[in-house]
C-alpha positions as CSV (number, residue, x, y, z in Angstrom):
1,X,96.4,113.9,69.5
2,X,96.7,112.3,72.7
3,X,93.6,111.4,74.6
4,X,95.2,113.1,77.7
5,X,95.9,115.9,75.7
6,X,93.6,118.5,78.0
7,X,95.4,116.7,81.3
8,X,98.9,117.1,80.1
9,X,98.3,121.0,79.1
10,X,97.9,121.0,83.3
11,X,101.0,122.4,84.7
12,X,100.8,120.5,87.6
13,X,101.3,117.2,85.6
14,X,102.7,118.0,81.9
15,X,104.0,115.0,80.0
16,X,106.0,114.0,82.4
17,X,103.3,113.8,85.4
18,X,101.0,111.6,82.4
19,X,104.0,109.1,82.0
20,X,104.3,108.4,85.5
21,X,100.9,107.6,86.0
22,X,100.8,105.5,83.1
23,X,103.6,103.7,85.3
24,X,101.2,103.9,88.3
25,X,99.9,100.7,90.4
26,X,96.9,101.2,92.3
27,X,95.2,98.8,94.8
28,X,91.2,99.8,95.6
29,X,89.7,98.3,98.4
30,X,85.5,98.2,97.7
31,X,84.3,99.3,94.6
32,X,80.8,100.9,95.8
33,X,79.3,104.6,95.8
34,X,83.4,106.0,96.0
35,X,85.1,103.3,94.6
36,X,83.0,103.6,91.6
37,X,84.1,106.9,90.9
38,X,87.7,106.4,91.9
39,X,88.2,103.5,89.5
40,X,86.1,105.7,86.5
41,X,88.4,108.6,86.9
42,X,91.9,106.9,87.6
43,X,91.0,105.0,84.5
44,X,89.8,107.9,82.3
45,X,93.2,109.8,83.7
46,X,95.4,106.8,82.7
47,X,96.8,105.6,85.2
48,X,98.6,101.9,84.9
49,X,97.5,99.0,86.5
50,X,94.4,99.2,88.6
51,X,93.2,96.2,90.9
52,X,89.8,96.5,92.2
53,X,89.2,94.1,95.3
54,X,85.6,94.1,96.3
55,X,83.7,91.2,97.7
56,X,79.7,91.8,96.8
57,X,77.1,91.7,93.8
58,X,75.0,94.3,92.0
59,X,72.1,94.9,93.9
60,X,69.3,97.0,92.3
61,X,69.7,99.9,95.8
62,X,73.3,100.2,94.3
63,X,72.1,102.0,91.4
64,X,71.2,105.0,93.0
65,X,74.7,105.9,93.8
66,X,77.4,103.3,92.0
67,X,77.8,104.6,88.9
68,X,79.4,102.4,86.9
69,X,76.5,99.3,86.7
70,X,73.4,99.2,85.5
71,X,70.1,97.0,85.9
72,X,71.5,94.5,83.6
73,X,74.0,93.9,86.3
74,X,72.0,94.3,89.2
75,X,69.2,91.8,87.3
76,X,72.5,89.1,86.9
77,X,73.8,89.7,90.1
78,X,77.6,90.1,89.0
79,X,79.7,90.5,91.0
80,X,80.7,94.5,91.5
81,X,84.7,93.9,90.6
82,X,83.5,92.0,87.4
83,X,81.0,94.2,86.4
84,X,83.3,96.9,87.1
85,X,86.3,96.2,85.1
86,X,84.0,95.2,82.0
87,X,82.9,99.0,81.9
88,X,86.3,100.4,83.0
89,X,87.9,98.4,79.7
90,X,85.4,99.8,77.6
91,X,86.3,103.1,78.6
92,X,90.0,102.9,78.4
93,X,91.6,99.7,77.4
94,X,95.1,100.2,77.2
95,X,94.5,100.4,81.2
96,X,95.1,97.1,82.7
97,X,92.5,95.7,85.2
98,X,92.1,93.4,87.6
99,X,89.0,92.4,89.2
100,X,89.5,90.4,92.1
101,X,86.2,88.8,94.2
102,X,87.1,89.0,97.5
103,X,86.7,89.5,100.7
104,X,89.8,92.0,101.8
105,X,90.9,91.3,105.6
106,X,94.3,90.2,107.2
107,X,95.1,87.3,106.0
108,X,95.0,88.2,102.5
109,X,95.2,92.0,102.3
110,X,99.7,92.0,101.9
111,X,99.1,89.2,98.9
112,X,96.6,91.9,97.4
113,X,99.7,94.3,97.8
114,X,102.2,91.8,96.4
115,X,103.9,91.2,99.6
116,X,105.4,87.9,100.2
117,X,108.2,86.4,101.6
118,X,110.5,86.2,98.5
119,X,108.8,89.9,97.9
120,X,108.9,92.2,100.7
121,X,108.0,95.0,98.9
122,X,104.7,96.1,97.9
123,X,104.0,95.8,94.1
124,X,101.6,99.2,94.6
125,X,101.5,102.5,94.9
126,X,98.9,103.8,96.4
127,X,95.7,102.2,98.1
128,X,92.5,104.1,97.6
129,X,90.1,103.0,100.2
130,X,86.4,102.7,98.9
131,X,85.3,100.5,101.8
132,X,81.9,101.2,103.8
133,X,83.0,99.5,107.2
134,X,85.8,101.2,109.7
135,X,87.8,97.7,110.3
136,X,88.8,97.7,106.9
137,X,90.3,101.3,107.2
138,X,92.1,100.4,109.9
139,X,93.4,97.6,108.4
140,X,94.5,99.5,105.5
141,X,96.1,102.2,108.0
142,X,97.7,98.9,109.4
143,X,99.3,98.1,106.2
144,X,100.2,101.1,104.8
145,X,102.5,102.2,107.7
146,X,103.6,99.2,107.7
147,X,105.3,99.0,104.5
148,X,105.5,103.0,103.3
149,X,102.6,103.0,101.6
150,X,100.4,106.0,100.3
151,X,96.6,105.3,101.0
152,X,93.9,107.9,100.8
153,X,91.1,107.6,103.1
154,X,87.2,109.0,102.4
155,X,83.9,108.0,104.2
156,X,80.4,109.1,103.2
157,X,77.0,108.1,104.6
158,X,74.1,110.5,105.0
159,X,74.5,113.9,103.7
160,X,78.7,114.0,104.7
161,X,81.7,113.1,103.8
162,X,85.6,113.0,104.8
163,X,88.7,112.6,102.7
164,X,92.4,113.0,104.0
165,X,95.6,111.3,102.4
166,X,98.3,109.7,104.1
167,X,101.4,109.2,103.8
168,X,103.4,107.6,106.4
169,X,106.1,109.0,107.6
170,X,105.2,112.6,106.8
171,X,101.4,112.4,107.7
172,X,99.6,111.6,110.5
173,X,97.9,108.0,110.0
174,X,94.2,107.6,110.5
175,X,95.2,106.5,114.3
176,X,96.9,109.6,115.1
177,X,93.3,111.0,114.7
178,X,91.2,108.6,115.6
179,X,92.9,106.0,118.0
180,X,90.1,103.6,118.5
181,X,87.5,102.5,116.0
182,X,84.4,103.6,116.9
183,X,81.8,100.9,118.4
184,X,78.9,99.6,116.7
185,X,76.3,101.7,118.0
186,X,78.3,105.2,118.1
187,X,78.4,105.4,113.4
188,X,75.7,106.0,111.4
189,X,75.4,103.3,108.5
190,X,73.7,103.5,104.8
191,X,71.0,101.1,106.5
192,X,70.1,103.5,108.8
193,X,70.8,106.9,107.5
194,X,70.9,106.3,103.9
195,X,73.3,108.1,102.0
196,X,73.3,110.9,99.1
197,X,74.4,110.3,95.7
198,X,75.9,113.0,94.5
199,X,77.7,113.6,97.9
200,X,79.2,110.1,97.9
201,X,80.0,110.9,94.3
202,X,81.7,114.4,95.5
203,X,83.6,112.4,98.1
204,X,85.1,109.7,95.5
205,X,85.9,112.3,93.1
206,X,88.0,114.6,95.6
207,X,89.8,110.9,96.8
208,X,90.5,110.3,93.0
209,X,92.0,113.9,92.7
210,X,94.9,113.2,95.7
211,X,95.6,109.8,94.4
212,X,96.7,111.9,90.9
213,X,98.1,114.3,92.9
214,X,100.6,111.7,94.8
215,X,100.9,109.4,91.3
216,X,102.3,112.5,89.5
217,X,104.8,113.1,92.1
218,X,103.4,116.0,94.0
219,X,102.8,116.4,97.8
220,X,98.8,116.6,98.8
221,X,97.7,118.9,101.1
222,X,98.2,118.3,104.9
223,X,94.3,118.5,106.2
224,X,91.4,116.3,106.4
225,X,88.7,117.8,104.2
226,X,84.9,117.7,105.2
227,X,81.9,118.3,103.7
228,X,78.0,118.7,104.9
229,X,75.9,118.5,101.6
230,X,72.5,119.5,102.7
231,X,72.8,122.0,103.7
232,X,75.8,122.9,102.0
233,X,79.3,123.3,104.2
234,X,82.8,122.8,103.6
235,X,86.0,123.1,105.7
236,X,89.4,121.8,106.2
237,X,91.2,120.6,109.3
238,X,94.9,120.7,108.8
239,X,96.5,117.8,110.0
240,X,100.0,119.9,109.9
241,X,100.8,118.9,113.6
242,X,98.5,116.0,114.3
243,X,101.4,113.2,114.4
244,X,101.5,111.7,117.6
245,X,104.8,109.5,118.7
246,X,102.1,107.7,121.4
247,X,100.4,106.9,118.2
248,X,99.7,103.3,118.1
249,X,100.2,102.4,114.9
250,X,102.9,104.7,113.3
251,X,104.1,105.8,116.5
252,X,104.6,102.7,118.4
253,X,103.9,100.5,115.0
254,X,101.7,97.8,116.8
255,X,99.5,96.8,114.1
256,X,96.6,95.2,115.7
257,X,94.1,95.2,112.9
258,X,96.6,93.5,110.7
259,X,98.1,91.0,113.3
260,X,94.3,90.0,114.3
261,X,92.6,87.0,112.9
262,X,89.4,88.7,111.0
263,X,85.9,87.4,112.0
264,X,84.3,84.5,109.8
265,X,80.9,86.5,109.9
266,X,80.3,90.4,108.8
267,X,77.0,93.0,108.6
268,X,77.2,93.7,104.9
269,X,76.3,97.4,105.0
270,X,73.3,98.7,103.4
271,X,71.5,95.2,103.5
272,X,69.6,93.1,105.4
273,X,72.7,90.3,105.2
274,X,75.8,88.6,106.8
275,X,78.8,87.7,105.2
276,X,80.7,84.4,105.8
277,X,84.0,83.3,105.2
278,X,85.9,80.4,106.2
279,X,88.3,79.9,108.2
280,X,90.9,78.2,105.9
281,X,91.5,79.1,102.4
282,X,89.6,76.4,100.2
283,X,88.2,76.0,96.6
284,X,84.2,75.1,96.1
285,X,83.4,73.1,93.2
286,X,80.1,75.0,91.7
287,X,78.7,72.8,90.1
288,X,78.9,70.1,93.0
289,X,77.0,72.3,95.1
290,X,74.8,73.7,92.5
291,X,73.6,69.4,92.3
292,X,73.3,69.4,96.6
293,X,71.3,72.6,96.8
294,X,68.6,71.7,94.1
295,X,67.2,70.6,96.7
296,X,66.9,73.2,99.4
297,X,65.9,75.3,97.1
298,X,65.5,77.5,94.2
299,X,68.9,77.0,92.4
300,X,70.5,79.9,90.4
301,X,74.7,79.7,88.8
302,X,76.8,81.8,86.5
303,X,80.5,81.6,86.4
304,X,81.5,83.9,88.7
305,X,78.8,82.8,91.9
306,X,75.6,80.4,92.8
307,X,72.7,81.6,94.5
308,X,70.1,79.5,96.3
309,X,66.7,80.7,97.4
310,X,66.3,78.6,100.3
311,X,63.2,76.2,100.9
312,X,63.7,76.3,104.7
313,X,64.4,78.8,106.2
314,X,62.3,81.1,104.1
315,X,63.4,84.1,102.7
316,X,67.2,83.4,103.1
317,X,68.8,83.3,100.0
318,X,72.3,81.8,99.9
319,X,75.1,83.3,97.8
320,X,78.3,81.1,97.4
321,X,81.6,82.5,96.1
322,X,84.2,79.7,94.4
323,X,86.7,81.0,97.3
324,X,84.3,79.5,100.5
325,X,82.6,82.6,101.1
326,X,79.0,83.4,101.2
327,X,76.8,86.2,101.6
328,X,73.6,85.5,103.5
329,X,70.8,87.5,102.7
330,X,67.4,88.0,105.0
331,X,69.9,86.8,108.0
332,X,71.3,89.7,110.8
333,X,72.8,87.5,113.7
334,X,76.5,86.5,113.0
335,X,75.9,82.9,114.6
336,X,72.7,82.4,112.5
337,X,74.5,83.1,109.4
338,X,77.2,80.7,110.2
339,X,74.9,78.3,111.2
340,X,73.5,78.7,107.5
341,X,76.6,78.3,106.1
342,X,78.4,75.4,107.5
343,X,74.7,73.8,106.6
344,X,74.6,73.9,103.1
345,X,78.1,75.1,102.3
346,X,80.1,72.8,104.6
347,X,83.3,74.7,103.8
C-alpha cells in the first residue's frame, strides 16, 4: 500500500493530485519555527524537490519552537538547512532535498529560483516564505510577481499569526495590502515579544496546507487568515477585491526590493547578533582562517562553518560561512559588526 494511501482517499487530491506533487518544486525561504513545519509536512505529503535556503545555526532558544533539531544540533551548531534536510531524508527519502547555507537577498534570490539568462523561467513552483524579517517578504513579493510565481506568505511572533497565498495575477500581492514595510520601531520581534510554539507551529502548518492546495492544482481561498492564540480568536479577511492597479509592485511592477542592492550587515532576529555579508561573491578557505584566528581566540571548525570565541573584544564570538558571510554574536550596531568582520575575516 502506498504511504500516501490516507492522502490520496482525499477527494480534493486523489491519485492524480499525489502525482503532481510528486512533480512539485518548492523553494523555502528560512527554515525556523514555520519553515520547520512546512518542510516536515511538504515532505511527509510527497511533494518533489524541496530547497531549503536558510542562512543560521541551531541555537539551543530554537528548540522551543523549531521542531525538526534537537540539542545534538544546537550543541554542534549546524547549520539549520543541514540539520534540516538530514531529518527530512530520514523521514521520506525518495523526496529530494537541497540544503542551501545562505543568506537569501537580491542578488542571489532569482539563482535560488533557477532564473538566469539562458533560463528565464523559474525552475519552481511555489515559494513558501518561512522568513522572520519583512525585507525578505518583500523581496519574495518582488520576485514572485515578477516571474508568475505562487508564494505563500505567514508571520508569527507573540501569541499571533497571519497567512494569505498569492498568486499573481489573480491575487492581491502583499503590497496591495501593505504598501510600505513597516519601520523598525512600529513590529514587534521574537527578541522582544517572544513568540508561542504551538502558535508559530499553527501558523506553518495552515502555510503548508495552501502550498498543497496550489501543488495539486486547486485555487486557495481569497483571504488573509489571522489568528490570536491566547486568548483564542480566529478570522478571515477576504482579499476578494483588494487588488490595486496603483499597486506598486504588481500594479505598476516597480520592484524595488529586488532592484535594491541588500545591506552587508542585518539584526538576526531573536538574538543578540549581526549578520555580515560581503559585498562581492567570494570563497573563504576554512582552514586558512581557522590557522589566523588561533590566535584571537578560542578556535572551533566543522565542515560546514568556523566559530571563534574572540580574545578581544570579549564575549563576541565570530561565525564564518565558506561563502564570506559571518554572523556576529554579542554585537547590535551594524557598523561594529562590520568593523568585526573586515578585521578578522578580511573578505
Amino acid at each position: 500500500m502506498s504511504r500516501y494511501h490516507r492522502q490520496i482517499l482525499l477527494p480534493q487530491i486523489g491519485q492524480a493530485g499525489q502525482d503532481r506533487l510528486a512533480r512539485a518544486r518548492v523553494l523555502l525561504v528560512g527554515c525556523g519555527a514555520l519553515g520547520t513545519v512546512i518542510a516536515e509536512q511538504l515532505v511527509r505529503a510527497g511533494v518533489g524537490q524541496l530547497t531549503i535556503a536558510d542562512r543560521d545555526i541551531v541555537e539551543l532558544t530554537n528548540l522551543q519552537r523549531q521542531t525538526l533539531f534537537d540539542e545534538k544540533d544546537a550543541a554542534e551548531g549546524i547549520p539549520k538547512s543541514i540539520a534540516a534536510a538530514r531529518r527530512l531524508s530520514a523521514i521520506n527519502s525518495s523526496v529530494q532535498i537541497t540544503p542551501l547555507v545562505c543568506d537569501v537577498h537580491s542578488g542571489n534570490i532569482e539563482g535560488l529560483l533557477g532564473i538566469s539568462g539562458s533560463n528565464p523561467r523559474p525552475a519552481m513552483d511555489l515559494i513558501l516564505d518561512g522568513t522572520d524579517n519583512v525585507a525578505t517578504r518583500y523581496l519574495i513579493n518582488d520576485v514572485a510577481v515578477k516571474y508568475s510565481l505562487p508564494w505563500i506568505y505567514g508571520a508569527a511572533v507573540a501569541s499571533e499569526g497571519r497567512v494569505m497565498a498569492i498568486i499573481p495575477g489573480q491575487t492581491p500581492c502583499l503590497r496591495c495590502l501593505f504598501p510600505n514595510p513597516p519601520s523598525a520601531h512600529e513590529l514587534q520581534t521574537c527578541d522582544t515579544a517572544g513568540v508561542l510554539g504551538p502558535g508559530a507551529n499553527i501558523i506553518g502548518a495552515f502555510q503548508a496546507m495552501q502550498a498543497i492546495k496550489i501543488l495539486v492544482g486547486q485555487a486557495p481561498e481569497q483571504a488573509m487568515l489571522r489568528m490570536e492564540f491566547w486568548p483564542w480568536r480566529m478570522g478571515t479577511v477576504s482579499t476578494i477585491d483588494a487588488r490595486r492597479e496603483d499597486c506598486p509592485c504588481c500594479g505598476l511592477r516597480k520592484f524595488e526590493f529586488l532592484d535594491s542592492a541588500a545591506d552587508s550587515a542585518v539584526s538576526l532576529c531573536g538574538r543578540n547578533a549581526m549578520q555580515v555579508r560581503p559585498a562581492a561573491r567570494v570563497a573563504i578557505d576554512l582552514d586558512q582562517l581557522a590557522q589566523r584566528l588561533r590566535t584571537a581566540g578560542e578556535v572551533e571548525q566543522t565542515p560546514h562553518l568556523l566559530r571563534c570565541r574572540l580574545s578581544d573584544p570579549a564575549g563576541v564570538v565570530l561565525t564564518v560561512f565558506p561563502d564570506g558571510r559571518s554572523l556576529i554574536q554579542g554585537v547590535q550596531e551594524a557598523d561594529r559588526a562590520r568593523s568585526i568582520h573586515a578585521r578578522f575575516v578580511g573578505a
